[in-house]
N, C-alpha and C positions, 0 to 999 in steps of 0.2 A: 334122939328123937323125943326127948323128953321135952314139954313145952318147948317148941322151938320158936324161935322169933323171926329165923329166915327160913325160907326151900332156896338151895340153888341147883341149878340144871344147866348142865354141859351142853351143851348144842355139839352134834356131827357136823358133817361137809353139808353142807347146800349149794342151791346151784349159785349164789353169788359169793362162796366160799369153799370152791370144791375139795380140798384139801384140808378143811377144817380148822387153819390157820389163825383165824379172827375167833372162834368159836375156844379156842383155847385157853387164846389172851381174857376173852372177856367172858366169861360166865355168868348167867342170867341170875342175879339174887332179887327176891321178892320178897318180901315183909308180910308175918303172919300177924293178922288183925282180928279184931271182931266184928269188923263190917262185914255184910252179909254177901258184897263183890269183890273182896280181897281175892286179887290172883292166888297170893300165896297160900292162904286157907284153903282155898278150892285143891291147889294142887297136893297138900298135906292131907284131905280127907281123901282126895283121888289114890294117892301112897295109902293111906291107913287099908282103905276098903283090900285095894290091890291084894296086901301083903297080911291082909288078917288082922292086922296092930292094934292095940288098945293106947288109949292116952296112957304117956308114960313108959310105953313096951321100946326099950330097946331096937333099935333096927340098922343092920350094916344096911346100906346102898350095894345096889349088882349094876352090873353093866349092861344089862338087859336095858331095851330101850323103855325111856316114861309114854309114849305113847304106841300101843303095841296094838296091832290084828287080833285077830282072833284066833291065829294062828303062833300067835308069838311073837311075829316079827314086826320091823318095825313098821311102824302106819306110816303110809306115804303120804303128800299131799291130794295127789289126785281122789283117796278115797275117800278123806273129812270132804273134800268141797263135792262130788259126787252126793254123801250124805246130806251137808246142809243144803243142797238145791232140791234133795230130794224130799226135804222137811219143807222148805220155802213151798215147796207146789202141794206138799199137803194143808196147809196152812193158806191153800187159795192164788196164789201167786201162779200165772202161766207158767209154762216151760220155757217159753223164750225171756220173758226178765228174770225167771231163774236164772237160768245161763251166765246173765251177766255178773253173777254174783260168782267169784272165781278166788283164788289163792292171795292174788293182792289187794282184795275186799279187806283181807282181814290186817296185812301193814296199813292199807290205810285208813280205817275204821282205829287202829291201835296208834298210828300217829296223829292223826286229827284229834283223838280223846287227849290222849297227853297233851299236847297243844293249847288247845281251847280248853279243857276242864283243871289239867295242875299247870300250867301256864310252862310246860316243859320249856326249855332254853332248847337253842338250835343244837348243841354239844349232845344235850342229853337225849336226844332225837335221834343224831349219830350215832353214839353210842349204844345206847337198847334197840336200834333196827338194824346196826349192825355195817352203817353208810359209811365211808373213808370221805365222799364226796359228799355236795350237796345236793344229789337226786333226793334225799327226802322233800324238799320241796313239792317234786313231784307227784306226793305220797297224800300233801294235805288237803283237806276239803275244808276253805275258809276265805274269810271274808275279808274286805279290807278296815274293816272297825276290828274283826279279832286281832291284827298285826297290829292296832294301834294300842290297842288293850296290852298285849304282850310288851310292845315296846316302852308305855308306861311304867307297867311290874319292872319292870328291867331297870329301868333309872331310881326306883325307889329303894330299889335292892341294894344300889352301889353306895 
């Protein structure tokens, strides 16, 4: 844990991997930056606080879950989106467009970012959300000048 340059994190079973099968193969690695929205930052000070660590402290990994209750156990999905609706309506937002803000707000808020802002490829889209298929399609929120844009980068690349 000394200066690390990546966090990765196991992912369990989910419900489009109940067996936890995909989740094994691919492990989620994030790159530790100094930018102030680095995932992997975030999740590295989210570990230090956790575990008490100082920059440089040594630290094995437990199998206790990265995002845990307050009980211990692990956070489900129902209680983050529960909470962020229930920040949205503090923050002004009724209860019913709260509502609409749900579990796959956040694939697809994380797949249209990769998309449109690092010009993710359709692979790389697959891969970090974890699709065999092309349902991430389903996922994006875009235009048709961002496909042309992408489809640009792509022939520059080759």
């Amino acid at each position: 844990f000394r200066d690390p340059t990546h966090v990765t994190i196991h992912l369990g079973a989910t419900k489009a991997d109940r067996d936890a099968t995909k989740a094994k193969r691919v492990p989620r690695r994030f790159a530790v930056t100094q930018h102030f929205q680095c995932t992997g930052r975030a999740l590295l000070q989210m570990i230090r606080r956790r575990y008490n660590l100082r920059p440089g402290t040594d630290w094995i990994p437990s199998n206790r879950p990265l995002f845990q209750s307050r009980s211990r156990g692990q956070l489900k999905a129902r209680t983050l989106v529960n909470f962020h609706q229930k920040a949205l309506r503090a923050h002004g937002m009724t209860k019913t467009t709260a509502a609409l803000y749900t579990g796959h707000s956040y694939r697809i808020g994380a797949a249209t970012h990769l998309f449109k802002i690092h010009n993710a490829t359709p692979d790389t889209l697959k891969l970090l959300g974890g699709w065999d298929s092309d349902a991430y399609k389903s996922y994006l929120r875009a235009r048709q000048s961002d496909f042309d844009h992408m489809i640009a980068d792509l022939s520059t690349r080759q």
